[in-house]
N, CA, C and O atoms as a GROMACS GRO file, in nm:
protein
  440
    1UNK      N    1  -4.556  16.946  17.535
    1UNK     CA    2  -4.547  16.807  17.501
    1UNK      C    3  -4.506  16.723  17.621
    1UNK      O    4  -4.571  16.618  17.630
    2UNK      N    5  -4.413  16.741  17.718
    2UNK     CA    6  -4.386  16.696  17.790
    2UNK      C    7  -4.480  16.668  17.938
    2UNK      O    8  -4.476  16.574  18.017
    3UNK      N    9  -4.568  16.800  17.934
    3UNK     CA   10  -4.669  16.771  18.064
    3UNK      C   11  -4.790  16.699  17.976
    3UNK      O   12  -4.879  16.639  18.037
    4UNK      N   13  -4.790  16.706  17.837
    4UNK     CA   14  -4.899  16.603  17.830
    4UNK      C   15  -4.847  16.449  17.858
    4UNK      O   16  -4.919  16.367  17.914
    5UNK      N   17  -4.715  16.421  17.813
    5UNK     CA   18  -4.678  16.275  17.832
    5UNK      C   19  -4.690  16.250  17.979
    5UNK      O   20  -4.709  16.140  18.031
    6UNK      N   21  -4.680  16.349  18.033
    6UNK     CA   22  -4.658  16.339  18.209
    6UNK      C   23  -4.762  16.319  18.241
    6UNK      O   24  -4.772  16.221  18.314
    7UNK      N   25  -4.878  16.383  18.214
    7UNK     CA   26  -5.054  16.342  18.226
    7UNK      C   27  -5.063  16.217  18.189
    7UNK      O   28  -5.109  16.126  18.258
    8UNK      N   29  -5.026  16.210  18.095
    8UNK     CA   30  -5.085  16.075  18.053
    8UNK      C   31  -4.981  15.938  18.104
    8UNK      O   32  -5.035  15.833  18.070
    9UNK      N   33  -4.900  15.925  18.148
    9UNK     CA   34  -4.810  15.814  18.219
    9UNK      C   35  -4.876  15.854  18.385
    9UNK      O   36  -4.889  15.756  18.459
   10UNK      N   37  -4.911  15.976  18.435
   10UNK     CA   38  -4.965  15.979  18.589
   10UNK      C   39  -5.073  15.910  18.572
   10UNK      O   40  -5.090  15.809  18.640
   11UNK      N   41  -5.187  15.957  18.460
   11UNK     CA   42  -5.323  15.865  18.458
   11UNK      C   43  -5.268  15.747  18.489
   11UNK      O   44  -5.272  15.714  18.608
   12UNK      N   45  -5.209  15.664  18.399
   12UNK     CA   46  -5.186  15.575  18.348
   12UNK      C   47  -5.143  15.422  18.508
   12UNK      O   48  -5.164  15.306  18.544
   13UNK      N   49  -5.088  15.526  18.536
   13UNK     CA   50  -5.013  15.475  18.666
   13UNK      C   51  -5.144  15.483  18.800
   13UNK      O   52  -5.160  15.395  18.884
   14UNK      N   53  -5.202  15.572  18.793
   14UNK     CA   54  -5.296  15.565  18.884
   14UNK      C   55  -5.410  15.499  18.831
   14UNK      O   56  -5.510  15.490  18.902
   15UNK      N   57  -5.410  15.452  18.718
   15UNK     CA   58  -5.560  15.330  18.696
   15UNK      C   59  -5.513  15.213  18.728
   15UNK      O   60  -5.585  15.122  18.770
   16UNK      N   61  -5.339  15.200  18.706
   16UNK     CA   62  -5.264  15.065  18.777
   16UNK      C   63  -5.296  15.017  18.903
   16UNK      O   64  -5.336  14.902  18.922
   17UNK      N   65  -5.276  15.115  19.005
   17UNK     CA   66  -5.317  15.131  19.150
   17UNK      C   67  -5.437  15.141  19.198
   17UNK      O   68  -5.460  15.099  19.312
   18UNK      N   69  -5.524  15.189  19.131
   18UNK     CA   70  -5.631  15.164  19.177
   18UNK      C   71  -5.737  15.052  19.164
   18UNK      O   72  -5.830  15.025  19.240
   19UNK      N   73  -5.686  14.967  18.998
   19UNK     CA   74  -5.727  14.782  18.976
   19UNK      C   75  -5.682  14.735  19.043
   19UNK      O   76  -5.748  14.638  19.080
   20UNK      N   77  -5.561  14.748  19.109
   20UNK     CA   78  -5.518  14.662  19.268
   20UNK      C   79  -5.568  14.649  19.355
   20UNK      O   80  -5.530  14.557  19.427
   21UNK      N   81  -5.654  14.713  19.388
   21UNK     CA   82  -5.716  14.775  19.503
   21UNK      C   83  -5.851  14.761  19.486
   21UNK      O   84  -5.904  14.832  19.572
   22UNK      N   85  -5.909  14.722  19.440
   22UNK     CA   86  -6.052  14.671  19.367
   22UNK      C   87  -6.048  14.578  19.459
   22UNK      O   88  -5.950  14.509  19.488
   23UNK      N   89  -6.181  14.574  19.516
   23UNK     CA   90  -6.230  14.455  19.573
   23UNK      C   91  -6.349  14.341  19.433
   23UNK      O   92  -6.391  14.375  19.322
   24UNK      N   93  -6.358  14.273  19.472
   24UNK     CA   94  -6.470  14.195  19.423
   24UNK      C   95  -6.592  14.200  19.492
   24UNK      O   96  -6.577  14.238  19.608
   25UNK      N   97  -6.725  14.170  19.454
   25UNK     CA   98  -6.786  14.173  19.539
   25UNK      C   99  -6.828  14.046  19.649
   25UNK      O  100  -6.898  14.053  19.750
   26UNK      N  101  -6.766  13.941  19.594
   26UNK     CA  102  -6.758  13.845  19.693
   26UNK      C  103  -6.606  13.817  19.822
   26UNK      O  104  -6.596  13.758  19.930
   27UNK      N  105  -6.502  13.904  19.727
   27UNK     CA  106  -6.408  13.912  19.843
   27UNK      C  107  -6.447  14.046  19.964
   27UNK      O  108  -6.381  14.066  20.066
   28UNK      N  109  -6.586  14.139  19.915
   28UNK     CA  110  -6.593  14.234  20.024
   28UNK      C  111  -6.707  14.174  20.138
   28UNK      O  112  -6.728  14.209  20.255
   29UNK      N  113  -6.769  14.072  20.058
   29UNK     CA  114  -6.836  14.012  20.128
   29UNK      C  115  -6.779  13.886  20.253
   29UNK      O  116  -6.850  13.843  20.344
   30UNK      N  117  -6.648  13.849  20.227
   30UNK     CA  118  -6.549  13.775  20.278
   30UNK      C  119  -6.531  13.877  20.383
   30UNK      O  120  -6.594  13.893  20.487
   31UNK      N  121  -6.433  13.944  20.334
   31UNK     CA  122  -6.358  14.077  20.410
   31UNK      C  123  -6.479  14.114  20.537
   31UNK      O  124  -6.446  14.114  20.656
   32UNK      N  125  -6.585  14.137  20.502
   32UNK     CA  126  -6.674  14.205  20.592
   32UNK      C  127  -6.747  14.095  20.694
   32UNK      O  128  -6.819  14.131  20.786
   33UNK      N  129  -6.720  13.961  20.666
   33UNK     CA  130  -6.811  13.824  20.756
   33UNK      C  131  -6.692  13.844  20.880
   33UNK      O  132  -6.707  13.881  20.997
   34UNK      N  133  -6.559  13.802  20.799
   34UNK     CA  134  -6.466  13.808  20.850
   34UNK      C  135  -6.435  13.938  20.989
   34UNK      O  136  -6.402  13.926  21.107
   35UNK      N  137  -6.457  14.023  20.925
   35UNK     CA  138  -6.426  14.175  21.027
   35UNK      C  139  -6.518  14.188  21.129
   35UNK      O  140  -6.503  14.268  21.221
   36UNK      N  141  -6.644  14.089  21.113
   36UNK     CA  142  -6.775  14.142  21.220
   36UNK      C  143  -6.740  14.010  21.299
   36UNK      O  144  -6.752  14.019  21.421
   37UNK      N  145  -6.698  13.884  21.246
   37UNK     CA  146  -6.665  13.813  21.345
   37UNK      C  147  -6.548  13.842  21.423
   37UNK      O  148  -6.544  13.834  21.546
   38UNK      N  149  -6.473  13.868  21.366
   38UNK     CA  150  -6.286  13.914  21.535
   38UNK      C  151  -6.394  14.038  21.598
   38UNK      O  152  -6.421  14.027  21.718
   39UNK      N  153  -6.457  14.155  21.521
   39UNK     CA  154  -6.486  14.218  21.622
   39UNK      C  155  -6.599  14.180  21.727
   39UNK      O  156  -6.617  14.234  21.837
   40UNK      N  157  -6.668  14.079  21.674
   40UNK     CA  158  -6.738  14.033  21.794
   40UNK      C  159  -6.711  13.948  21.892
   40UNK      O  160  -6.780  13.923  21.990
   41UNK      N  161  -6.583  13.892  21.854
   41UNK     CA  162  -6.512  13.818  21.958
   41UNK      C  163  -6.407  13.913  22.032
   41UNK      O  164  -6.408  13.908  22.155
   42UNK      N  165  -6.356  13.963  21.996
   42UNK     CA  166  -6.319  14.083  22.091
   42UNK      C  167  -6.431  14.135  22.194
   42UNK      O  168  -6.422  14.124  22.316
   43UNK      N  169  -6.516  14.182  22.137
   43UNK     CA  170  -6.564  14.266  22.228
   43UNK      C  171  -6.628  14.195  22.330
   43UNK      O  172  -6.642  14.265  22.430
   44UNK      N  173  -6.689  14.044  22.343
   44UNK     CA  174  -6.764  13.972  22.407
   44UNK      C  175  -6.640  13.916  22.509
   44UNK      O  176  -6.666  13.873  22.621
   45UNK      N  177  -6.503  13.921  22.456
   45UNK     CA  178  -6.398  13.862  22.554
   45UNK      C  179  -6.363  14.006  22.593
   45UNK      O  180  -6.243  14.029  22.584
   46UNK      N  181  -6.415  14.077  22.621
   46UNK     CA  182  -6.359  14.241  22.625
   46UNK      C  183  -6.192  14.259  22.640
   46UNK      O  184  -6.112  14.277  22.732
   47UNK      N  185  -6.188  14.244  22.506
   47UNK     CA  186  -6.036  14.246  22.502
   47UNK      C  187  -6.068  14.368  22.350
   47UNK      O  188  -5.958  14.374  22.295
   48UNK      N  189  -6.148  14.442  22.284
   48UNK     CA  190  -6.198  14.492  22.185
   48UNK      C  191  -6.079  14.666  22.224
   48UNK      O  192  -6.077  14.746  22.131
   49UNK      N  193  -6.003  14.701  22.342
   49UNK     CA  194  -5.896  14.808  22.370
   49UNK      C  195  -5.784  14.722  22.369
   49UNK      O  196  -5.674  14.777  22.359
   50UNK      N  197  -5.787  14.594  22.378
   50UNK     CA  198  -5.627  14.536  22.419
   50UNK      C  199  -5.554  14.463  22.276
   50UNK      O  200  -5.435  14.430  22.266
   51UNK      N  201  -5.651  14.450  22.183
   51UNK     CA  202  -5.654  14.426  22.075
   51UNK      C  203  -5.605  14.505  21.878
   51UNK      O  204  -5.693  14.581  21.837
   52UNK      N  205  -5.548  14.496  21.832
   52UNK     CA  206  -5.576  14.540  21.712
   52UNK      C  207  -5.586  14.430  21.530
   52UNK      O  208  -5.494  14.350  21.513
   53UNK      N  209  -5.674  14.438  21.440
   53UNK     CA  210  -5.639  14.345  21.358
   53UNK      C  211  -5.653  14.436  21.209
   53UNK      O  212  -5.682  14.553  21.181
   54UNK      N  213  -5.615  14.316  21.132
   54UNK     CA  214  -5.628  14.406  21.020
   54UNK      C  215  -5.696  14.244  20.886
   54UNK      O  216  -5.615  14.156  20.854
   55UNK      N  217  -5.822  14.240  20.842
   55UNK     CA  218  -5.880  14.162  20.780
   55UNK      C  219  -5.849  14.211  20.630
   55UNK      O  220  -5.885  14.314  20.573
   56UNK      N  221  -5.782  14.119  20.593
   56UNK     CA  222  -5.736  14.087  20.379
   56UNK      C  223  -5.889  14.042  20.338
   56UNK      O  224  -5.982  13.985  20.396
   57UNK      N  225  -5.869  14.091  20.219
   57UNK     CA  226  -6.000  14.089  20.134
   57UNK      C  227  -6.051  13.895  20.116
   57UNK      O  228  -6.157  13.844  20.083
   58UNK      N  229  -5.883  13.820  20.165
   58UNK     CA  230  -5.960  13.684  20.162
   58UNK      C  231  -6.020  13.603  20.270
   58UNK      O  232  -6.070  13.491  20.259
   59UNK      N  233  -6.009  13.675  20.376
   59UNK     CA  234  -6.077  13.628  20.512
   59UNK      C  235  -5.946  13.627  20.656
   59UNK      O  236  -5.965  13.605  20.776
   60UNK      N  237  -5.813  13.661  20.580
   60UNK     CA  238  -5.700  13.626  20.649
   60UNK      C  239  -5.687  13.747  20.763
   60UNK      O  240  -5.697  13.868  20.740
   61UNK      N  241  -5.666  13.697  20.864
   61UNK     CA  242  -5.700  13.876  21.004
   61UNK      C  243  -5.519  13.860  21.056
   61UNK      O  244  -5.478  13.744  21.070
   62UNK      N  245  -5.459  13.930  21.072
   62UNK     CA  246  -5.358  13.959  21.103
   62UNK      C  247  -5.437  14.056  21.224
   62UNK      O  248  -5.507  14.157  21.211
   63UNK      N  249  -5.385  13.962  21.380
   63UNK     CA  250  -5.428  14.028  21.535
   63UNK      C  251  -5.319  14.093  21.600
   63UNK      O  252  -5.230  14.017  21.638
   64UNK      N  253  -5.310  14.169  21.613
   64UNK     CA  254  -5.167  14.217  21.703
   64UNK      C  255  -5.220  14.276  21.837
   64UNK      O  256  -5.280  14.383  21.823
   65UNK      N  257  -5.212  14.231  21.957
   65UNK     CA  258  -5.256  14.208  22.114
   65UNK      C  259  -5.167  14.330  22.196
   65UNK      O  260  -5.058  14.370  22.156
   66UNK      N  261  -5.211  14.364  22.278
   66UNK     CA  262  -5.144  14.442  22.406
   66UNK      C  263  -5.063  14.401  22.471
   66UNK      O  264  -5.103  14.289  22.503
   67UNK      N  265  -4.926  14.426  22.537
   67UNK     CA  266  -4.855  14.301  22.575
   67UNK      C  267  -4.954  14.317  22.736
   67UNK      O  268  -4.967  14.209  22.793
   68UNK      N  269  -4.988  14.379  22.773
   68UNK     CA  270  -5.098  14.346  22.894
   68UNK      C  271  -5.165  14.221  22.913
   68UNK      O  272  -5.217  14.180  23.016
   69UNK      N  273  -5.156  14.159  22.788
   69UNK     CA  274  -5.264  14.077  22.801
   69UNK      C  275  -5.127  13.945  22.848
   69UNK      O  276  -5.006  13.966  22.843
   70UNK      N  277  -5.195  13.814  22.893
   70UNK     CA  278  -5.150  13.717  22.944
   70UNK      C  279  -5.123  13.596  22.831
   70UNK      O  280  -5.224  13.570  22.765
   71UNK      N  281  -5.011  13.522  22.799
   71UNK     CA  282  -5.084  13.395  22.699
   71UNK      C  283  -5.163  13.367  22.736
   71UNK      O  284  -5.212  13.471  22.780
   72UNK      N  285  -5.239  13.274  22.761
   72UNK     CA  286  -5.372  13.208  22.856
   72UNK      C  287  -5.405  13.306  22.759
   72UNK      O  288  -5.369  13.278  22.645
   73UNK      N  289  -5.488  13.458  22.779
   73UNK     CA  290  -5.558  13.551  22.746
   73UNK      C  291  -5.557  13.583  22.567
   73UNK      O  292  -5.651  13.616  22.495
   74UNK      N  293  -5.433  13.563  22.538
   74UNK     CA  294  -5.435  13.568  22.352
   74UNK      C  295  -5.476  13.455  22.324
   74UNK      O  296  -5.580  13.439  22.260
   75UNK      N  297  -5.393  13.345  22.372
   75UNK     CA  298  -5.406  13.200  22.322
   75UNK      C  299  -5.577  13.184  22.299
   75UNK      O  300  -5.621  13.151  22.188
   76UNK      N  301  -5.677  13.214  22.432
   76UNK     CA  302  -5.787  13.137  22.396
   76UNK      C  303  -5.888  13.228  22.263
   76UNK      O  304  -5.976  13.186  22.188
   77UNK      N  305  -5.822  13.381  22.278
   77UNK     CA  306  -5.911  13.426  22.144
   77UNK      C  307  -5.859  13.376  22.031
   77UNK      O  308  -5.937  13.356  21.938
   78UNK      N  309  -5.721  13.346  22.015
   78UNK     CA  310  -5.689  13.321  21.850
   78UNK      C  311  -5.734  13.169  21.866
   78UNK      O  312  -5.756  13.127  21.753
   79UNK      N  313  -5.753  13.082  21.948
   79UNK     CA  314  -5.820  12.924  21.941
   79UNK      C  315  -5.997  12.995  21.895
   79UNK      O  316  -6.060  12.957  21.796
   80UNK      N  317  -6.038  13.082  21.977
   80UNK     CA  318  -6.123  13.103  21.878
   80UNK      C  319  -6.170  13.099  21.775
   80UNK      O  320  -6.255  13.032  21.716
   81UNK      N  321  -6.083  13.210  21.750
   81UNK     CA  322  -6.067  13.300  21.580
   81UNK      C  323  -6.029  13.139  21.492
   81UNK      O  324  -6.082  13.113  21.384
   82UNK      N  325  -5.945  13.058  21.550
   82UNK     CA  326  -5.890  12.988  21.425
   82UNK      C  327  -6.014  12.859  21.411
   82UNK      O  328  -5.962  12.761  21.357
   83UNK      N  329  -6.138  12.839  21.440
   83UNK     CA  330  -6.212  12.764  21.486
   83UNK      C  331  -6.302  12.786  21.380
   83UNK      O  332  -6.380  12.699  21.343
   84UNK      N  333  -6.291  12.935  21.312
   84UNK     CA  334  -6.439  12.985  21.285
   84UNK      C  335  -6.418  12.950  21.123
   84UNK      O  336  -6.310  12.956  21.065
   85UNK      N  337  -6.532  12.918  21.070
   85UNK     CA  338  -6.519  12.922  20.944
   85UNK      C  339  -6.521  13.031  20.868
   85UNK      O  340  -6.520  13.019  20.745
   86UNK      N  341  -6.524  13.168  20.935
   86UNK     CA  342  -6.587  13.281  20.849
   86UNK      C  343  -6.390  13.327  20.814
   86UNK      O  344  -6.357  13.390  20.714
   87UNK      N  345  -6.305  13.285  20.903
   87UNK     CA  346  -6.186  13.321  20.860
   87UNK      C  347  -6.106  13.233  20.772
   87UNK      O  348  -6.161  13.123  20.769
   88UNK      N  349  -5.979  13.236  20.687
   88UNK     CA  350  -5.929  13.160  20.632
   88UNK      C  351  -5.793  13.110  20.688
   88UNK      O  352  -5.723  13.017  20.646
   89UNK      N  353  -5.773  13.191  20.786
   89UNK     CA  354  -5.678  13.206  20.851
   89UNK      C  355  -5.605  13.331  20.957
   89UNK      O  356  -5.612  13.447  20.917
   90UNK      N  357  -5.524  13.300  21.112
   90UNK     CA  358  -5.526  13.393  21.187
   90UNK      C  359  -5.360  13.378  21.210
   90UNK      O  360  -5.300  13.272  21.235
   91UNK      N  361  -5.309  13.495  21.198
   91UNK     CA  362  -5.162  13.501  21.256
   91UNK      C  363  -5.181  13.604  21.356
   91UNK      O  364  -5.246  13.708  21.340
   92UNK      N  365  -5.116  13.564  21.470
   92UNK     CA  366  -5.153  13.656  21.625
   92UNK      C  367  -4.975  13.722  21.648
   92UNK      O  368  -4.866  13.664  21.642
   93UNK      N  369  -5.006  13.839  21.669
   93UNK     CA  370  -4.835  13.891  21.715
   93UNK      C  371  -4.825  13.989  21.843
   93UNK      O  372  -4.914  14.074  21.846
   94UNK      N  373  -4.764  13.992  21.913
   94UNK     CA  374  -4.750  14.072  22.053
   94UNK      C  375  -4.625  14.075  22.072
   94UNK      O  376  -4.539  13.988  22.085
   95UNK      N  377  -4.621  14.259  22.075
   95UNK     CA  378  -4.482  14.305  22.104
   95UNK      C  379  -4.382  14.324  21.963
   95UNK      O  380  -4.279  14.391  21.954
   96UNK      N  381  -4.428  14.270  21.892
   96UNK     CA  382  -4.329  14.287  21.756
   96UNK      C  383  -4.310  14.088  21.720
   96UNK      O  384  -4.255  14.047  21.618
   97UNK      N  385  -4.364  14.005  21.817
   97UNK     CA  386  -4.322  13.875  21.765
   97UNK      C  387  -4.447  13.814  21.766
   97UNK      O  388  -4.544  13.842  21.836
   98UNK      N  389  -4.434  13.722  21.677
   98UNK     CA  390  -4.531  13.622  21.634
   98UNK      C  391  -4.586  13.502  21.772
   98UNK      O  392  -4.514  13.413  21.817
   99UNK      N  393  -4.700  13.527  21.809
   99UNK     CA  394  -4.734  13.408  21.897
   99UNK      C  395  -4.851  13.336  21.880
   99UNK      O  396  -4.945  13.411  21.852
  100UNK      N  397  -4.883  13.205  21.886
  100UNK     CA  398  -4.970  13.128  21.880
  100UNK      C  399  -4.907  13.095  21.735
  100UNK      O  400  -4.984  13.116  21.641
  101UNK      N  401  -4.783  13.047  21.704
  101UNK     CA  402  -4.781  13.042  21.588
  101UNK      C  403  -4.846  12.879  21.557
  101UNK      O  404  -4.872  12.799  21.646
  102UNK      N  405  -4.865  12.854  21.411
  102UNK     CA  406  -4.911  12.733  21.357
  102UNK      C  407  -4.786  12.635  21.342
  102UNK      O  408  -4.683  12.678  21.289
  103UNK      N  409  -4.797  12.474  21.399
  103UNK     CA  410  -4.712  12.424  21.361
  103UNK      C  411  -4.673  12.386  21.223
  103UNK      O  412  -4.763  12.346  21.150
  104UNK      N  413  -4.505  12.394  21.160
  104UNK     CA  414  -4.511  12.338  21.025
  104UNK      C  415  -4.475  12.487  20.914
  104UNK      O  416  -4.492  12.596  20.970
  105UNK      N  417  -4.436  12.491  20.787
  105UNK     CA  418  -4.412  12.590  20.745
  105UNK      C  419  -4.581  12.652  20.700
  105UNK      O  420  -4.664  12.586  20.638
  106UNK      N  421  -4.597  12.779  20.748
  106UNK     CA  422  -4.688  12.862  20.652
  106UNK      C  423  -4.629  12.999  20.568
  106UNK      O  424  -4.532  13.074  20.576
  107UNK      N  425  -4.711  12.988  20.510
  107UNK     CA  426  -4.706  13.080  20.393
  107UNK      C  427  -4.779  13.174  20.408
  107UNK      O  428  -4.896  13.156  20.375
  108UNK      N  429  -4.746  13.288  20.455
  108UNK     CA  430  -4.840  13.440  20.436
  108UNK      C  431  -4.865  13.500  20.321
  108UNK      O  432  -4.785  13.453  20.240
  109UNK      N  433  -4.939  13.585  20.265
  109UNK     CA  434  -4.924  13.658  20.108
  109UNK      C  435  -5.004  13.781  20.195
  109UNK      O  436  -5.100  13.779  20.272
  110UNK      N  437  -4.916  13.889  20.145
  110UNK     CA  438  -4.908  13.990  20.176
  110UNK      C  439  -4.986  14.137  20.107
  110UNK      O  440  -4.964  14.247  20.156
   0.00000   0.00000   0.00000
């Protein structure tokens, strides 16, 4: 009795986690405009090794940079990135801190 309740609260819990995690098919279509544009701006500023990002299913790219690189050198890709319509938004970080930040309070969702 007990490993069936246990089966059935593990199912239960893993159909939880995995409707989270569901894309839509217009947020994968977001997600994916989004991911081919930073990577093509990376790679054309060949910064595509000095670079890392991570694109949310709503267009939002979280960039985290090499500290190798120069301001001048982050600054003009995230003026890029924040230019483009295919993103909804860009937070840039190097070293563990936030740079190029936006003036004014923003709101991340995580």
């Amino acid at each position: 009795m007990k490993i069936k309740l246990f089966v059935i609260f593990f199912t239960l819990a893993l159909m939880a986690c995995v409707d989270q995690n569901t894309l839509t098919r217009k947020e994968i279509v977001k997600q994916s405009k989004a991911d081919a544009f930073v990577s093509g701006v990376l790679f054309e500023s060949d910064m595509d090794t000095q670079a890392s990002y991570n694109t949310r299913k709503d267009g939002f790219v979280v960039i985290k940079f090499d500290e190798s690189l120069t301001s001048k050198e982050y600054t003009g890709i995230v003026d890029t990135l924040r230019s483009s319509n295919e993103l909804s938004g860009v937070r840039a970080e190097q070293g563990g801190r936030e740079v190029c930040k936006l003036p004014g309070p923003v709101f991340f969702h995580y």
